[in-house]
N, C-alpha and C positions, 0 to 999 in steps of 0.2 A: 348238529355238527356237520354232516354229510350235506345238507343245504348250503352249507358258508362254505364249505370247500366245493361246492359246484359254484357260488356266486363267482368265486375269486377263480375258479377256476377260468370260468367263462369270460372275467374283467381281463385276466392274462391274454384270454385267444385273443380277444377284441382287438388288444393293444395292440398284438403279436401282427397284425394285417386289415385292412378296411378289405369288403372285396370290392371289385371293379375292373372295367376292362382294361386288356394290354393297353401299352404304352401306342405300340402297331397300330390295334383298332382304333384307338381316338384319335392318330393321326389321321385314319383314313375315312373317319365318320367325318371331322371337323376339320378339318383343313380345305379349303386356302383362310377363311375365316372364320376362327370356330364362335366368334362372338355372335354372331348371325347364324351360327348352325343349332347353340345350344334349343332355341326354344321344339323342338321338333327330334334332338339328339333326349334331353335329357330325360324325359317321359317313356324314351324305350328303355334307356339306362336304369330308371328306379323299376320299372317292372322287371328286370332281370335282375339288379344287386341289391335293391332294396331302398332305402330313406335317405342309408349313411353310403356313399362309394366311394370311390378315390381314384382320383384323374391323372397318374403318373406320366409327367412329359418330360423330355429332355432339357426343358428348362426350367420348369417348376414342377413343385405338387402341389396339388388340388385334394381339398376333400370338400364334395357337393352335399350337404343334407335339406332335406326337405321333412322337417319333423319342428313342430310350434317348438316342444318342450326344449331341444336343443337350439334353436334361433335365439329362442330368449337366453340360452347360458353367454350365446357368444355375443347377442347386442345387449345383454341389462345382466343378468350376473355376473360375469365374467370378463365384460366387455373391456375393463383396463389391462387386461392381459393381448387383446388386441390393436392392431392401429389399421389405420383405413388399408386397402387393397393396393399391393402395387398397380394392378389394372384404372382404379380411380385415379391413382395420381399422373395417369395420361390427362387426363381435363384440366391439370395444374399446366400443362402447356397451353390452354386458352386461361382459364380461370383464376392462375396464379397461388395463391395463399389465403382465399375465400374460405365460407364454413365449409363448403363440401370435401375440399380438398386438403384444408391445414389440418396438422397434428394438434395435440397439446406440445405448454401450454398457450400458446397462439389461438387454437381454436377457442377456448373456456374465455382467454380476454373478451373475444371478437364478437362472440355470444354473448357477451354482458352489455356490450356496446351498442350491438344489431338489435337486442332484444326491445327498446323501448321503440322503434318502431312497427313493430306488431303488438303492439300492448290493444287490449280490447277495446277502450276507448277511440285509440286510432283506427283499428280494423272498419270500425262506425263510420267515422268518417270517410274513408276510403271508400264505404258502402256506397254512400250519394255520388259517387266518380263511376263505379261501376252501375250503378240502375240508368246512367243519365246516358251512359256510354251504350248501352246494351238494347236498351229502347231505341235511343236512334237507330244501331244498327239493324235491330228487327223494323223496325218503320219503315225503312228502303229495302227490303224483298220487296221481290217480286214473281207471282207465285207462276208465273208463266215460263221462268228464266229455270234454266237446270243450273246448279251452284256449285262450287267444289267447299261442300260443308268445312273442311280440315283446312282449307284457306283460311277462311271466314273467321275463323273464330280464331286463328293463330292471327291476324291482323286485327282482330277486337283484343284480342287479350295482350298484344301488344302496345296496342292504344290502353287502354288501364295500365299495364304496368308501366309505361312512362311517366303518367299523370302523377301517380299515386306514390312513384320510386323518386322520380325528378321533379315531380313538382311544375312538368311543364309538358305539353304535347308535344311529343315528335313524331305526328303522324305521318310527315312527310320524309322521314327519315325512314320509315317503317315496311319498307322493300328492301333498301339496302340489308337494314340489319337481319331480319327475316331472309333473303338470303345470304348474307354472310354465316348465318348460324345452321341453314341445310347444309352450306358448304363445309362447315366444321364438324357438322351432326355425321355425313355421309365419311367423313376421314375416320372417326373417330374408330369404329370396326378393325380397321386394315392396320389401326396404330396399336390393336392390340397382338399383331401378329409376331412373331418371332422375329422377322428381318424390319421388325419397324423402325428399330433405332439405325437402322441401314440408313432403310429408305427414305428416314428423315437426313438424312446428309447427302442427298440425291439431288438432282432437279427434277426430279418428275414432276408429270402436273398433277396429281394430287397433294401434295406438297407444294405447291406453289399456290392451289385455290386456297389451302387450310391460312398458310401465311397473310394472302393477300386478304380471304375473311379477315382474318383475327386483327389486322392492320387497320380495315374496315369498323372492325369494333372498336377497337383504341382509341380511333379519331374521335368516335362519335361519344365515346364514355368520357374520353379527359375533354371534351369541347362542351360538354352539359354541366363536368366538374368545377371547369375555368368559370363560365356562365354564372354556375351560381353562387360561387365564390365573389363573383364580381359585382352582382347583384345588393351583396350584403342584406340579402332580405330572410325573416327566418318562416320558412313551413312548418305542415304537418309529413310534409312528405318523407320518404326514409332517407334521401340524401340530405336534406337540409340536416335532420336528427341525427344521424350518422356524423354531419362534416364539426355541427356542433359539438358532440359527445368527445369527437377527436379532439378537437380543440382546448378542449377540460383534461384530456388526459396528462399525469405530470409525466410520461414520455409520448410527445405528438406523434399520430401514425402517419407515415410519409404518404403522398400521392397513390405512389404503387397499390398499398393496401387497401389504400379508398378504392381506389379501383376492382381490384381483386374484389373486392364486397361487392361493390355494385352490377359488375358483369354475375357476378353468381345469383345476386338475389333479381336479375332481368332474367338470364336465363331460364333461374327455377320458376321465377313470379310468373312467366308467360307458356312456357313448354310444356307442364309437365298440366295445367288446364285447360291447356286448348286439346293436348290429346285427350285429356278425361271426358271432354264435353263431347269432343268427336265422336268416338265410344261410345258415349251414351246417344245419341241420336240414332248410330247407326244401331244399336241396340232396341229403340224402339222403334225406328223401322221396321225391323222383323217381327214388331208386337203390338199388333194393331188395339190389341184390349189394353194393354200397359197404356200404352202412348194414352186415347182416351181416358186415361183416369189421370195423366199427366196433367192435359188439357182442361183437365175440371181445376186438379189441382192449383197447375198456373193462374185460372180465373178467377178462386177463392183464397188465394194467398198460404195455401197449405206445403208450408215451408218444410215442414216434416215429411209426408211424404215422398216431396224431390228428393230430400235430402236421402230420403231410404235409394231412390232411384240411381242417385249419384254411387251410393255407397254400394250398391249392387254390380254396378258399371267398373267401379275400379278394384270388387273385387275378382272379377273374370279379366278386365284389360288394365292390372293395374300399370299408370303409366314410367312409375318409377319400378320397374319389373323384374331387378337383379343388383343386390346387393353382396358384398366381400369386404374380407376381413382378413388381415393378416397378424400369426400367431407370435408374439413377439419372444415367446419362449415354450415350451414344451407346457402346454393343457391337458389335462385330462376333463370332460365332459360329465354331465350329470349324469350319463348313460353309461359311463367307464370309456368310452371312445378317446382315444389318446390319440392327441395333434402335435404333429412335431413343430418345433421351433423355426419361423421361415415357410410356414405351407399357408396358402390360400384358402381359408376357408369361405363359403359362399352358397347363398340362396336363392333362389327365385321365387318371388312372390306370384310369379305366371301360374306357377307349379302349384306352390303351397298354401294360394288361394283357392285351389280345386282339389285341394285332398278331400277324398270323400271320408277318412276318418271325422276331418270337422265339417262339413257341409252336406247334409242330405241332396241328394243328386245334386252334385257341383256346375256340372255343367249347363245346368237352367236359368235361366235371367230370372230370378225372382225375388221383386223388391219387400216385396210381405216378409219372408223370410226373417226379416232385421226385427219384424214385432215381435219377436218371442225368440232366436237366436241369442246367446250370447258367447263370441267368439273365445276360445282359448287363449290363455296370453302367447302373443306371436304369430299367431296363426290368421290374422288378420293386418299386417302391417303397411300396408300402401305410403305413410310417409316415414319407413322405418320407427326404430324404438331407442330407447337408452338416452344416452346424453349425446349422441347423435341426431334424435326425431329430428322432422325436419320444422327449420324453424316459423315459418310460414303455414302450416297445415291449416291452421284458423281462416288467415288471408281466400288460400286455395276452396276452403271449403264455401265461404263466405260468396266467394266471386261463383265460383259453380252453381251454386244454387239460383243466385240474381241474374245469369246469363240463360241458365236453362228458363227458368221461369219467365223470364221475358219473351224468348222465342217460343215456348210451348205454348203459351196464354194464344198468340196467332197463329200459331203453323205447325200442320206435321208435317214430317221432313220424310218423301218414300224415293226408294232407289228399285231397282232391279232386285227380287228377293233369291235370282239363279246364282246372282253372282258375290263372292265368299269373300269377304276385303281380307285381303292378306297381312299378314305382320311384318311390319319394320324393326325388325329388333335393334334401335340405337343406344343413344346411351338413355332415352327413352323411350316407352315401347309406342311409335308411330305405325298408322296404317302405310302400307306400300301402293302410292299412288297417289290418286285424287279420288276423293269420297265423291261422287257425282250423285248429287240430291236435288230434286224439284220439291220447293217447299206449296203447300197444300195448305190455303186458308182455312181457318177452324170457321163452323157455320154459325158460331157464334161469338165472332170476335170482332 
C-alpha cells in the first residue's frame, strides 16, 4: 500500500514540474542562436537536471530528453499524439509539403506514392550508378594533391542523387545547387530565432541569399520536371516513378507537390551521406589500425565490416542529429512525465548516441562493438523511428558502403591529427570548414 502511494505520489511531483534552468539562464547560455549553441549547451544541462529538463522561453516550452525508453514513447508509441516540430516546419519554406515536412494525412498519401521508388529491387539498380560513379571518382585522386574530403563527396553524392532521383546527370548544375543549398543550410539557424518571422520581412541579406538560393532551386527542380515530362520516356528513376504514380492517382498531385517531393528526397538523398561519409574518414584518420582493416576490407569486398564502420561513424556524428516533436494535446509519458499541450518536445541523437547507460565507453570509435551490441530500442536512431523513419535509410546505407569501399580499397585519407574538426550544427550535423585531407595510396592497390 505504502509503495503505491510513494509511486503516485512521486507521478504527481513529476507532473507538478520538469527541472531545469531559468528562463534567464537559457537565454544567456543560447542566445543569439540557440540552434547552434545546443550541441555544447545541452550536455552541461543533462549533467545538472538530469535525462528529462524543461527549456522555459518566452515563446515556447521545451522539454529536452535524452532517455531510448522515452524517445520511443514519443516517435513509436505515442507518436499520433504528436506532429512534427514547429522548428522543422521552418524547412517547409524551402521544402514545401515534402515527407519531412507534411503532416497527415498528406504525409501517409505521399509515402505510399514515394515508397516504390526505394523498393529493394530498385535500390539494386541504383547500386550500378553509384559503384560506377564512385570509382571514377576515386580514379582521379591524386595522392600528391591535399582535398577538401567534405567537398568531395557532397559533389559525388550529388552526382548519384541526380542520376538515380532524375534520371539524368546534372553534374554541370552541381555548383549552383551545392551552393544554393550552403546558402539555405547557413540561414536555416538564425530562422529558428525569435525575430525570425521579423527578419524574414526585412531585406537583409541573409534573406535575400536564402530567396535567391531557394529561386536557384526551383529553376533547376521544375526544368528537370518539364524535361521529363516532355521526354515522355519511362525510368527506374524516383521522378520518372513518382510522376507516373501521380498520374494514376484518381486526384492528380499538382506540380507544387512533385516538387516539394523531389527537393526533399535531393536534399536528403545527398546531405545527410556526404556528411556521414565525411565523418567516417575523418574518423579513420585518427585510427590508423581501424583504417588498415578498412583497406583489407575494401579489397576483399567485406561489405560487413564497412558497414559496422559506417554504423559506428553515425553513431558519434549522427548526421541527422536532432529531432522534435510537437504535443498536440496534453501526454503523459511511460515515465509519468507529463507534456503539456503545445510544448516541444525533442532529442538529440549527438547526445543519446553517447549515453553511457547504452554504450560502453561511448566516446570511442569502435566498430567491433556492433558484433555483440545490441542497441535498445531508440537508443540508436540515426534515421529516426515510427512512421516517421526515414524513407531512404536503405538508399543511404547502400550508397555509404559503395563510396567508402571504393575509396578505402585505394587511399587513406590523413589530415593534421592536432587539429579537432569542429561541428556545424545545421539542420544537419556538418563539420565547420573544410575537411583538408592528402589522400595516401594503399601499397597494395
Amino acid at each position: 500500500m505504502f509503495d503505491e502511494e510513494a509511486d503516485i505520489c512521486s507521478v504527481v511531483a513529476r507532473r507538478r514540474r520538469i527541472p531545469g534552468p531559468s528562463a534567464l539562464q537559457v537565454l544567456f547560455d543560447l542566445l543569439p542562436v540557440p540552434f547552434k549553441r545546443f550541441p555544447k549547451f545541452l550536455p552541461k544541462a543533462v549533467l545538472k537536471y538530469g535525462n528529462v529538463l524543461a527549456l522555459d522561453l518566452p515563446w515556447r516550452r521545451y522539454v529536452f530528453i535524452n532517455d531510448a525508453r522515452l524517445a520511443r514513447d514519443v516517435l513509436v508509441t505515442q507518436q499520433h499524439e504528436f506532429s512534427k516540430s514547429p522548428d522543422t516546419h521552418v524547412l517547409g519554406l524551402l521544402l514545401g509539403d515534402g515527407l519531412l515536412t507534411s503532416e497527415e494525412p498528406l504525409h501517409r498519401r505521399m509515402r505510399r506514392i514515394v515508397q516504390p521508388a526505394f523498393h529493394r529491387d530498385r535500390i539494386a539498380g541504383y547500386a550500378k550508378i553509384m559503384e560506377a560513379d564512385a570509382n571514377d571518382y576515386a580514379a582521379r585522386l591524386d595522392d600528391a594533391e591535399i582535398i577538401d574530403i567534405h567537398q568531395l563527396m557532397t559533389e559525388l553524392t550529388l552526382k548519384i542523387a541526380s542520376k538515380t532521383l532524375f534520371g539524368t546527370d546534372e553534374s554541370e548544375l552541381a555548383r549552383q545547387v551545392s551552393q544554393a543549398l550552403h546558402d539555405i543550410m547557413e540561414q536555416f539557424p538564425y530562422m529558428l530565432t525569435p525575430l525570425a518571422s521579423l527578419k524574414m520581412r526585412l531585406p537583409l541579406p541573409g534573406k535575400r541569399r536564402f530567396e535567391s538560393a531557394k529561386r536557384t532551386l526551383d529553376r533547376i527542380v521544375y526544368s528537370i520536371i518539364d524535361r521529363k515530362r516532355a521526354s515522355a520516356s519511362t525510368g527506374t528513376d524516383a521522378l520518372s516513378l513518382l510522376l507516373s504514380a501521380a498520374a494514376a492517382e484518381s486526384e492528380p498531385l499538382p506540380d507544387e507537390q512533385i516538387r516539394d517531393e523531389i527537393m526533399t528526397l535531393f536534399l536528403a538523398g545527398h546531405e545527410t551521406t556526404a556528411n556521414a561519409l565525411t565523418w567516417t574518414f575523418y574518423l579513420l584518420s585518427l585510427h590508423a589500425e581501424i583504417d588498415d582493416r578498412v583497406g583489407l576490407a575494401a579489397a576483399q569486398g567485406d561489405n560487413e565490416y564497412l558497414s559496422r564502420v559506417i554504423r559506428e561513424s553515425m553513431r558519434l556524428y549522427p548526421p541527422a542529429w536532432i529531432i522534435g516533436r510537437k504535443a498536440l494535446r496534453d501526454v503523459t509519458l511511460v515515465d509519468g512525465t507529463s507534456i503539456e499541450s503545445g510544448t516541444t518536445v525533442f532529442m538529440a541523437q549527438l547526445l543519446l548516441h553517447r549515453q553511457p547507460e547504452y554504450y560502453s565507453e561511448p566516446e570511442v570509435f569502435d566498430p567491433n562493438r556492433w558484433l555483440t551490441h545490441e542497441p535498445e530500442p531508440c537508443s540508436y536512431i540515426p534515421f529516426g523511428a515510427g512512421a516517421r523513419r526515414c524513407i531512404g535509410e536503405d538508399f543511404a546505407w547502400k550508397e555509404a558502403t559503395i563510396v567508402l569501399r571504393a575509396f578505402a580499397r585505394k587511399y587513406s585519407f590523413v589530415q593534421d591529427k592536432r587539429i579537432e574538426l569542429a561541428l556545424d550544427p545545421l539542420v544537419t550535423l556538418r563539420p565547420a570548414g573544410p575537411v583538408r585531407m592528402r589522400p595516401i595510396r594503399r601499397a597494395d592497390s
